[in-house]
C-alpha positions in Angstrom: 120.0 62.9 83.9 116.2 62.5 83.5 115.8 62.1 87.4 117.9 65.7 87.9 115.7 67.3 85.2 112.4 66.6 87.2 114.0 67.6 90.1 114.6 70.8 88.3 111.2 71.0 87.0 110.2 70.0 90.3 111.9 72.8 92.2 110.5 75.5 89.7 107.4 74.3 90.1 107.7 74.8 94.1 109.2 78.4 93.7 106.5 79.4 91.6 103.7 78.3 93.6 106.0 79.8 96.8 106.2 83.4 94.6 102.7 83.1 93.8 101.5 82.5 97.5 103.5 85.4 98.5 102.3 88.0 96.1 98.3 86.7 97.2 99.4 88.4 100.6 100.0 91.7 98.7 97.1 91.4 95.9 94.7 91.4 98.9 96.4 94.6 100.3 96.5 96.4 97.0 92.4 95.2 96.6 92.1 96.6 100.4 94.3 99.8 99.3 92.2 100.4 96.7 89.2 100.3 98.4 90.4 102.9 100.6 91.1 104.9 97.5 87.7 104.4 95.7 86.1 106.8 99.2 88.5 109.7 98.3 86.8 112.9 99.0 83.6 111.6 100.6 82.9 112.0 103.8 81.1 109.2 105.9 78.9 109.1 109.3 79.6 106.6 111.8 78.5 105.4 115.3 80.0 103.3 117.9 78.8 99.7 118.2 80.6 98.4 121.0 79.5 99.2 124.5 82.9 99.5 126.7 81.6 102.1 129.1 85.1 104.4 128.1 83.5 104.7 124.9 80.4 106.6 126.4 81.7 110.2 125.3 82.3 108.8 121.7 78.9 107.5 121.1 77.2 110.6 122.4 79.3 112.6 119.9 78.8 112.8 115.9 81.0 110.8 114.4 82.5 112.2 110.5 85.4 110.2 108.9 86.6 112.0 105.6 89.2 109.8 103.2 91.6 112.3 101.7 94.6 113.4 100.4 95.2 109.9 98.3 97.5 108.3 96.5 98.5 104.3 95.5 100.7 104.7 98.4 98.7 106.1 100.9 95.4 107.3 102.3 94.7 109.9 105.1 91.4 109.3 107.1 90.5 112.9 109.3 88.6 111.5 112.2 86.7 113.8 114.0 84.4 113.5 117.3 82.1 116.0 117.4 84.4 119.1 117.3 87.1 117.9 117.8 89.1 117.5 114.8 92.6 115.9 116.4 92.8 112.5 115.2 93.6 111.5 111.4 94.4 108.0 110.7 97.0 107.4 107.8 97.4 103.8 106.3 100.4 103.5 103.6 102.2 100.8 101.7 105.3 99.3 102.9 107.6 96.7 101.3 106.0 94.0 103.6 102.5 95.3 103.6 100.6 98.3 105.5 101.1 100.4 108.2 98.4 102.0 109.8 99.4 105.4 111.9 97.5 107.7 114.1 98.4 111.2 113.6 97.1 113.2 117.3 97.2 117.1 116.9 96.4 119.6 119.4 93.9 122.5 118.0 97.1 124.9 117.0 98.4 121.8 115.1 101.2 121.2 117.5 101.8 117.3 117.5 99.9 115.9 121.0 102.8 113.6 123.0 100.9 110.6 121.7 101.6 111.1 118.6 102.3 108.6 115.4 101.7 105.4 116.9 100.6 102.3 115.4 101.6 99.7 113.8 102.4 97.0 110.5 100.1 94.3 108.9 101.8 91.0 110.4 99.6 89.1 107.9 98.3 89.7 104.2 94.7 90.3 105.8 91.9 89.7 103.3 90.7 93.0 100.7 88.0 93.6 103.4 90.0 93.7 106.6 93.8 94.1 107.5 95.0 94.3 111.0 97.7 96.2 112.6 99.7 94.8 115.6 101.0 97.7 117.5 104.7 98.2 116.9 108.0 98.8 118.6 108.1 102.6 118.4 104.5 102.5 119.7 105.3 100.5 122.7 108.1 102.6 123.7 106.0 105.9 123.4 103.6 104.4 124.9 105.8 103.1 128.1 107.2 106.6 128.1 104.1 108.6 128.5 102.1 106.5 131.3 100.3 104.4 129.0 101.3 100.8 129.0 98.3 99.6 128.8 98.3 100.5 125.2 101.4 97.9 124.4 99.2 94.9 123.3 96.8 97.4 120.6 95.3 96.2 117.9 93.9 98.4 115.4 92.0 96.9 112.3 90.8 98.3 109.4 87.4 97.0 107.4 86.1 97.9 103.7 82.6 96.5 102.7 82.4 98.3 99.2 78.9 99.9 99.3 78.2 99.5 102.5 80.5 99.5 105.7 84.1 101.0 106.9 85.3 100.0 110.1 88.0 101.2 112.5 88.3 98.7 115.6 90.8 98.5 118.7 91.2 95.1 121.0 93.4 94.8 123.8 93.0 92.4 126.6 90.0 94.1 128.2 89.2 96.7 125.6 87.7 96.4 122.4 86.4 99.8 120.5 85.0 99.4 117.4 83.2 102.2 115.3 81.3 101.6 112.1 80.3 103.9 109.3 77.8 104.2 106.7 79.3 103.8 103.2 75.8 104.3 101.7 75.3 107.8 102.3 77.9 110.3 102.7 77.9 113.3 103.9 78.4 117.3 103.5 79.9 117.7 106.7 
């Protein structure tokens, strides 16, 4: 009887520390969520820090991420390149972490034919930095509109309270990574 009972005790013991090492996953998403949160309303100035030669139009442009329309559940991130205003990134919560999708609109509005792709955290990430393997609807847009070379993406999120956000893309080959200010927002 006493040798089932710390077996018992035994098992509990391993389920809690199993529960608790699965909820650190999501504590560090929720820290990272929040993050995201604590920039609603500001707008930010970045520049481009990586030098792929595809990028050159990019870092010649003005470079104005605005965190908005917020919520514990999700955060939308307007990206725009010099004028043009197409590009919003939108991270929400999921029951197995965070989903980071790219919403592409043409100037009327009008969704552009690459359009919501992304992808899910695979991972629990750290509260600075979650990444976001591109998903099966992504790769199957992608295949269907000529751009295949897009099916290994992936896009990663940084927050440096007080200092840096980052928004990054590696593929084999590719690696785009843009960087902005968190010390001095911006008007417009």
């Amino acid at each position: 009887m006493k040798i089932a009972s710390l077996l018992a005790a035994a098992a509990l013991a391993s389920l809690s520390s199993a529960g608790a090492a699965a909820a650190a996953p999501a504590r560090e998403q929720d820290v990272f969520l929040a993050r995201l949160n604590a920039l609603c309303g500001q707008r930010f100035e970045g520049r481009v820090v990586t030098t792929d030669a595809a990028d050159a139009r990019f870092a010649s442009e003005r470079l104005i991420m605005h965190v908005r329309d917020c919520s514990p559940d999700e955060v939308r991130i307007p990206f725009a390149v010099g004028e043009d205003r197409s590009r919003t990134w939108v991270v929400t919560r999921t029951d197995a972490g965070l989903r980071l999708k790219h919403d592409h609109r043409h100037e009327d509005g009008t969704t552009d034919v690459l359009h919501w792709y992304g992808g899910d955290t695979t991972s629990g990430g750290t509260a600075e930095r979650q990444d976001f393997p591109v998903d099966a609807e992504s790769i199957a847009l992608f295949n269907a509109n000529d751009a295949a070379v897009s099916t290994t993406n992936v896009w990663a999120m940084e927050v440096h309270p007080d200092r840096m956000f980052a928004y990054e893309l590696r593929r084999p080959n590719r690696h785009f990574r843009v960087e902005f200010d968190l010390t001095k927002p911006v008007a417009e």
